[in-house]
N, C-alpha and C positions, 0 to 999 in steps of 0.2 A: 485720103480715101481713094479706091482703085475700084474698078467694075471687073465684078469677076465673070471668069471667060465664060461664053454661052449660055450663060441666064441672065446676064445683063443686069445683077442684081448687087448691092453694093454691101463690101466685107468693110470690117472694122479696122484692119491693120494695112498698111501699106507696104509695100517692097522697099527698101531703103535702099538708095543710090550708090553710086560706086564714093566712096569715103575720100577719094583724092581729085575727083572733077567736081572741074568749075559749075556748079549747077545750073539748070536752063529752065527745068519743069518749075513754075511756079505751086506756091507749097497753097491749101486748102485752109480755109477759116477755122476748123476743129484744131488743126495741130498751131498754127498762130496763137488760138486761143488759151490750149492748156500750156503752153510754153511761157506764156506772158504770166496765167496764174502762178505758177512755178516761181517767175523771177519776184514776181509781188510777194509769195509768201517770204522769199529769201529777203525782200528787203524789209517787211514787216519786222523779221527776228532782227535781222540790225536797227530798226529807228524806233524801235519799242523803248529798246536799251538806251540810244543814244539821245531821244527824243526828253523823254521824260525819265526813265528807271534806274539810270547811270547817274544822273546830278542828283535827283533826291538820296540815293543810295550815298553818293560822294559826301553830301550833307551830314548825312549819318556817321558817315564813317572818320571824319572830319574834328567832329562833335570832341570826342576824346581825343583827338592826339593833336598835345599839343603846337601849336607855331606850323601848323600845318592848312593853307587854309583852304576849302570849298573848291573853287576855282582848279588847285593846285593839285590836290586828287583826282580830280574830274581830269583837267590835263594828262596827268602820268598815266591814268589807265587808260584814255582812249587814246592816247600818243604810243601806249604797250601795243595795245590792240589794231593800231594801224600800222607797228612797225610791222606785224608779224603778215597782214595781209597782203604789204610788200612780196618779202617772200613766197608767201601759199599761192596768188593767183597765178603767178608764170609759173611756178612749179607745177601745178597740178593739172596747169592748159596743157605743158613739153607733156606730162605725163599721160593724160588724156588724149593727147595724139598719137603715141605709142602703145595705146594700150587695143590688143585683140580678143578681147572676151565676146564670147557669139551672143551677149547685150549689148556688144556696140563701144565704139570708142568713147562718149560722155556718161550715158546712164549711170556705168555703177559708180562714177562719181558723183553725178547729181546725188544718187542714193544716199550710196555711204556718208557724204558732204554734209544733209541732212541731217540722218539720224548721228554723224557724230555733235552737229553743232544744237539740236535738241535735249541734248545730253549735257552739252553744255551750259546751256541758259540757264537749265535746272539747278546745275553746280552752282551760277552765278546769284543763283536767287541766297545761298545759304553762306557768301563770301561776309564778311567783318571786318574785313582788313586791306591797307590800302594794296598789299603782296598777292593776298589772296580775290581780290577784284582783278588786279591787271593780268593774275593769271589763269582766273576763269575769262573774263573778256577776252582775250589774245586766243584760248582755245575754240570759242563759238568762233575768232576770224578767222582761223586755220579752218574749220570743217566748213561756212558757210561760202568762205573762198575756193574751196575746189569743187562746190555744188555749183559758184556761180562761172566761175570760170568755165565748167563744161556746156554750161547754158548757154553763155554769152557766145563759146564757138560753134553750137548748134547753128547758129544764126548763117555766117559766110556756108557752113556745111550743106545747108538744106535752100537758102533764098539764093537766089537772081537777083544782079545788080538792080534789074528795074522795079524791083518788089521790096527792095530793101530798108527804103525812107516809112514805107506805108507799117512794116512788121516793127520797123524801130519803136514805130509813133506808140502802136498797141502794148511794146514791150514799154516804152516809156511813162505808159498812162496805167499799167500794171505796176510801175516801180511806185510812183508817187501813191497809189489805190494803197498797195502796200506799206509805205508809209503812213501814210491815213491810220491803215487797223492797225498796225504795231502802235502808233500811237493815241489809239480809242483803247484797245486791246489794255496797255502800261495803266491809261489814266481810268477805266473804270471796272478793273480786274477786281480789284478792293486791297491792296498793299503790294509790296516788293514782290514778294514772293508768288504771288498771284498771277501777278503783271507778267513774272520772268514764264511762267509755265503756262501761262495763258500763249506769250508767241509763240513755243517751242513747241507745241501743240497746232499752232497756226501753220506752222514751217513745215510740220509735215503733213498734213492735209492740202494744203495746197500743192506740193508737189505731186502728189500721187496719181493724181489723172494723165499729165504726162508721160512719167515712169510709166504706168502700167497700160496706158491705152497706144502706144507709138512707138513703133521700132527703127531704133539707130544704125546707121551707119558702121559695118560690120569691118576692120578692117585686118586683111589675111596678113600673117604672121612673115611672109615671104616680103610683105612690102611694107613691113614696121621700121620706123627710121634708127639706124643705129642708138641705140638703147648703153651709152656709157656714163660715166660721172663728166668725164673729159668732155665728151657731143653735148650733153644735158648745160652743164655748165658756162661753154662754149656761142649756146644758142642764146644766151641771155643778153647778149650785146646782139645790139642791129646798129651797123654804122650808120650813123646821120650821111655822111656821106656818100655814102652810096643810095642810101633813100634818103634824100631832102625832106620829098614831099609827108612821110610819115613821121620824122621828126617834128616838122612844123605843127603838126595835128597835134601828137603829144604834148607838144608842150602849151598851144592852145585848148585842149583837153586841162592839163594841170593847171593851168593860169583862171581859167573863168570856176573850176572846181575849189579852187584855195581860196577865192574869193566869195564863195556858196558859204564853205565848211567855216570861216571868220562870221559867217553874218549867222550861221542856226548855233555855233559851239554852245552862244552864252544865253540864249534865247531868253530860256527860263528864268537866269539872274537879272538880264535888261528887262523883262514884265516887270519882277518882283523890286528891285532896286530901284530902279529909272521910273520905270511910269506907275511903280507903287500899286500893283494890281492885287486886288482880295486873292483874287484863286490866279495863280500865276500860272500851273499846270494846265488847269479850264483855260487858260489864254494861249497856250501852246496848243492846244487842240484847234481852239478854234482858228486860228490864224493856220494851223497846217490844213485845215477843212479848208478855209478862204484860196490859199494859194492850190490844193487839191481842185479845186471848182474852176478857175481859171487856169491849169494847167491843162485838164483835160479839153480845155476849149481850142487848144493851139498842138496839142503836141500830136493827135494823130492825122491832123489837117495837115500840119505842116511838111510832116514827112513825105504824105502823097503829094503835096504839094510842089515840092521838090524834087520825088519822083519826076513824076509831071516836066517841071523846069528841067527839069535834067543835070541842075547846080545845085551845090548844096552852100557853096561861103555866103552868098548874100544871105543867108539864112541863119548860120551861124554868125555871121557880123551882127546884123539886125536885133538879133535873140541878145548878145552881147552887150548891147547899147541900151537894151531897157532894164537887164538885170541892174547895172550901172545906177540909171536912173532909179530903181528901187532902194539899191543900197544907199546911196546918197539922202535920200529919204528920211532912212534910221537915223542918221546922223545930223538933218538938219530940222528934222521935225520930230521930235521925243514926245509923241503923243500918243495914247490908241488907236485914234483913227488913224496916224501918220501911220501907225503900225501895220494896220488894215489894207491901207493902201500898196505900201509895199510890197506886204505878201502877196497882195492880186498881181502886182506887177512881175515881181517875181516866178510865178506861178506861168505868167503869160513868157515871158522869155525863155523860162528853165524848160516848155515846156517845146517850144520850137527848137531850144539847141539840143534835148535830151533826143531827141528821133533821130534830127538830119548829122549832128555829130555822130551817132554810131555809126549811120549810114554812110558818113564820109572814112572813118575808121576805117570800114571793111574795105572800102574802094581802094584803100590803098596799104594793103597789107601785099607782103613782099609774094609770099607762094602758100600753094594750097596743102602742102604736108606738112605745116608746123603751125595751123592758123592758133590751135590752143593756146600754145606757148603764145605767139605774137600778141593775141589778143588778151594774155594775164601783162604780159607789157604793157598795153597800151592800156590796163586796168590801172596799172600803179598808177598812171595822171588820175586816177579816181580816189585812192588809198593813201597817196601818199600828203596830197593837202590834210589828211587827218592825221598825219604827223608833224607837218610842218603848221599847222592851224594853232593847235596848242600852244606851241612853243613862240608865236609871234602874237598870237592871242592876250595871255596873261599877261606880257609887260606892256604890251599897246593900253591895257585896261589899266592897268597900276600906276601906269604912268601920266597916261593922257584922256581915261575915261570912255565911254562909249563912242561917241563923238569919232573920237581918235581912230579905233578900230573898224568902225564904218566906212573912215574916209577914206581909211588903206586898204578896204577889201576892195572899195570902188575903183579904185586905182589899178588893183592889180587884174579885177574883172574884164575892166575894159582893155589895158592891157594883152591880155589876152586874147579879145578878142579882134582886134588890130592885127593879131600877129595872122589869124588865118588867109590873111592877102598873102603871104609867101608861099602858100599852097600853088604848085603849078599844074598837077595832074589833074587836079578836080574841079570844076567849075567854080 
């Protein structure tokens, strides 16, 4: 919001800053706000699918063909659908950086991102087969990755480092909100198809008050950064060596994320198999509500909080250590309450490391003309445990059972989270 001149009276839209400085003006609770609703609805269309809509579906799909089984569909197609998000998020950040249309370098991919990945769910509601599932799901991750990707670079675009932990939190406690309705949205739509156009309708309702109430960063065509296959291609490496301190994040980013995406894959089969639950779907809601309730209790404290401190690893270490303790939980306590438990613990840790990790992210991105690109990099530590999940997922389970797969997400969590002591730049 801005106060227009000589009446002192306040206009709707704001002047948008210059698209390649470091920003200072701290940003206003209206544009925090529809920005966070934005990324929630983008993550509703994803955990609709992945939460509940994607394994009941796989089940189905499973049914007929034989020596094929449940687990191993579910795999293939979200293991399609992560590879391709690999790709879509850096491509679409390089591209969103380069891009000068006088809406601004993100918007008309939030847009278009959108309405193409609504389009998609729709497709995926009317998929039968395991070809035609991995090739509608891979499409919603191409479109809903280059809405989220322009999102995610709104962020360094518009916030000041000292505002950055607080906007995380809000965009944080919007991701899990988001997961919430996608997955109320799947479980009481009344079928597949329901479920899939119930999100795709969510996705873009929530976007819209951003899109159309806030003007982007306009960037002139004189200082678009060379625009080649060669440059574009080129910018997809960032040497570890030259930035340490963003490698370490990355790979602590992927480490505590692959250890997340092992503990939600089989959710639904560990209710209904392990703890024998009547309504196994009813038990994924509820436990995503549980951990929903105790996420938002930590994740937009946390960020200010941090702020605040002016550090962000203790906070990330911390967050680390009780996800850890949750996972462990699954694994040694195969109960519903154990269940319950977990998810709150879960919920409290995921929810401290979801704000002050972004926050740390941006602190330490290389320059301010490519932050798109950089930050669809530093997405793949998001994307890409949902392809490596899969594929360590089924035989931990085949082989060693629930048990088994717990105690190596916990492993890898903490892991992870260890490693953010190698950060030197950032507190």
């Amino acid at each position: 919001m801005s106060r227009a001149t000589g009446a002192g009276r306040w206009r709707c839209r704001v002047a948008a800053p210059d698209p390649l400085a470091e920003p200072s003006a701290p940003v206003g609770p209206g544009w925090t706000a529809s920005l966070a609703v934005a990324n929630g609805a983008i993550w509703a269309g994803w955990y609709g699918p992945l939460q509940i809509l994607l394994a009941w579906q796989a089940a189905e799909v499973a049914a007929p063909a034989a020596g094929m089984p449940k687990e191993s569909v579910l795999a293939w197609v979200t293991g399609a659908g992560a590879a391709v998000s690999l790709v879509a998020n850096p491509l679409f950040g390089a591209l969103s950086d380069r891009t000068t249309s006088r809406y601004g370098r993100r918007t008309p991919w939030i847009a278009a991102g959108v309405a193409g990945g609504s389009v998609a769910l729709a497709a995926l509601a009317a998929a039968r087969t395991v070809l035609a599932m991995a090739f509608a799901w891979g499409a919603v991750q191409l479109a809903l990755n280059a809405a989220f990707a322009a999102i995610t670079a709104a962020v360094p675009d518009r916030v000041p480092h000292r505002q950055r932990g607080a906007v995380g939190g809000w965009l944080g406690a919007a991701q899990i909100l988001g997961v919430v309705a996608g997955t109320g949205l799947a479980t009481v739509a009344g079928g597949l198809e329901a479920g899939y156009l119930a999100c795709a309708g969510f996705v873009v309702l929530g976007t819209l008050p951003y899109v159309l109430g806030h003007r982007d960063a306009v960037l002139p065509a004189g200082r678009r950064p060379a625009l080649s296959w060669r440059a574009l291609l080129a910018g997809f490496w960032i040497s570890p060596r030259r930035h340490p301190d963003l490698g370490w994040a990355w790979l602590t980013r992927f480490l505590i994320n692959l250890g997340n995406a092992l503990v939600l894959l089989y959710l639904l089969y560990y209710l209904r198999d392990v703890l024998r639950r009547a309504d196994p779907d009813g038990g994924v809601l509820l436990l995503t509500a549980v951990n929903g309730v105790t996420l938002l209790t930590t994740v937009v404290v946390g960020g200010i909080w941090s702020d605040r401190a002016g550090r962000r690893q203790p906070f990330v270490l911390g967050a680390g250590v009780i996800m850890t303790v949750a996972t462990v939980l699954l694994a040694v306590w195969q109960t519903w309450p154990g269940a319950l438990c977990a998810a709150a613990l879960l919920g409290i840790g995921f929810g401290v490391f979801t704000s002050v990790d972004l926050a740390l992210m941006m602190d330490v991105l290389p320059a301010a003309a490519h932050r798109g690109k950089d930050l669809g990099l530093i997405n793949i530590a998001n994307s890409l445990p949902q392809v490596a999940a899969p594929t360590l997922a089924a035989p931990l389970v085949h082989l060693g059972g629930y048990r088994t797969l717990y105690a190596v997400a916990a492993a890898i969590g903490l892991l992870g989270a260890l490693l953010v002591r190698r950060i030197r730049g950032v507190g």
